[in-house]
C-alpha atoms as one frame of an Amber mdcrd trajectory, in Angstrom:
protein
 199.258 -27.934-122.724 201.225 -29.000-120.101 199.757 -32.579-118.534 197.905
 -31.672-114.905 197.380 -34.626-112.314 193.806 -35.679-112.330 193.354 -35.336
-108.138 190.938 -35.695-105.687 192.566 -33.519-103.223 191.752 -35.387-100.264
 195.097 -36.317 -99.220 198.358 -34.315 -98.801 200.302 -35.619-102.150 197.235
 -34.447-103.905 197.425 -31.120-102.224 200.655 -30.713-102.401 200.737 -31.459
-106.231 198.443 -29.105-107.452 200.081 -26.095-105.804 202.433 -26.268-109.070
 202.275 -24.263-111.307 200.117 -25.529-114.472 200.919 -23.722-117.877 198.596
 -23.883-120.594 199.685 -23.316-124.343 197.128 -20.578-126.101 195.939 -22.206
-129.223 196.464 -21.459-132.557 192.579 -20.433-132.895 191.872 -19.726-129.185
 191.305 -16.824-127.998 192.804 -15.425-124.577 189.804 -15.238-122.811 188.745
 -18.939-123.546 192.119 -19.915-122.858 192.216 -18.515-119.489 188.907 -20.485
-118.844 190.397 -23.773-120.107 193.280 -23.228-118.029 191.924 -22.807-114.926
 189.449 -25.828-115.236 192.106 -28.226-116.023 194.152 -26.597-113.288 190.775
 -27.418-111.151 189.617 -30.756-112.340 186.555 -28.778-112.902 184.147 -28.431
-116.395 184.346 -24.454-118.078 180.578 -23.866-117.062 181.409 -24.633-113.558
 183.384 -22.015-112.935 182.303 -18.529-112.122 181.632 -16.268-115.582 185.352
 -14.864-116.224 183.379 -11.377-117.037 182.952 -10.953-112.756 186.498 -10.575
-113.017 188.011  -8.945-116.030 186.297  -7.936-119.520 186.890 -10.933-121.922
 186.989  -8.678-125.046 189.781  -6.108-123.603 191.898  -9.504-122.330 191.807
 -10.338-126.183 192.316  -6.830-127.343 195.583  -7.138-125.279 196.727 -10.472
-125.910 194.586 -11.716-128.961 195.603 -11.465-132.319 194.883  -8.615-134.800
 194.508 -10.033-138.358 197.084 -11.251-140.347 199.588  -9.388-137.259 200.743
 -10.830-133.962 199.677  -9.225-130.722 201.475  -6.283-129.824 201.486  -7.542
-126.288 204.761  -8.320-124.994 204.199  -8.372-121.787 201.948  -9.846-118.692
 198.134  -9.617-117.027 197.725 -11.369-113.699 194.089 -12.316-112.243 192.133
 -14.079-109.605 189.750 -16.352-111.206 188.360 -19.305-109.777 190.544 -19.528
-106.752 193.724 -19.358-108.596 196.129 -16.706-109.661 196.479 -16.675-113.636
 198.590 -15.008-115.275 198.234 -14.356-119.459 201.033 -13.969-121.552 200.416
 -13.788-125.569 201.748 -17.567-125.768 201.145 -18.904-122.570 198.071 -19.251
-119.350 199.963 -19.745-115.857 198.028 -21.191-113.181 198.347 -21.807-109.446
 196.330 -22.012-106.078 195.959 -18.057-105.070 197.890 -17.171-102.069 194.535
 -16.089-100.426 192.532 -18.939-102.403 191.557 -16.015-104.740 188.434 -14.469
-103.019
């Protein structure tokens, strides 16, 4: 996981800083789903049961059918799934959780 600024957004470095982009690395054991959660609260300074249940926005279990693994075989996902979830546009890759502020502060 890529280290993300512990902010308290009050001031304009702070704001400034956490419109980068945050990648988080998918564990080894982790599924997409919970990644995408993890991601976005360290993105957020914020705890997972904080945010909003990811289910409002896309069905966990078909976000690991696409990008989870299948037994002793990798994903056959090659490719990308972007999202608004908890003010922030994610995008999932099989590896890899991309984070940043949403345009429209994902609403």
């Amino acid at each position: 996981m890529t280290d993300n600024p512990i902010t308290d957004g009050n001031d304009e470095d702070d704001r400034q800083e956490r419109r980068s982009e945050f990648t988080y690395d998918v564990g080894a054991d982790e599924s997409p789903s919970h990644a995408v959660v993890n991601a976005v609260a360290a993105y957020t300074n914020r705890s997972p049961i904080d945010l909003d249940p990811l289910y409002d926005v896309v069905d966990p279990d078909h976000l690991d059918g696409l990008f989870g693994k299948r037994g002793p075989e990798p994903s056959r996902a090659g490719g990308s799934f972007v999202l608004l979830f908890g003010g922030c546009e994610v995008t999932v890759t099989r590896d890899e959780i991309r984070v940043r502020e949403a345009d429209d502060g994902g609403r």
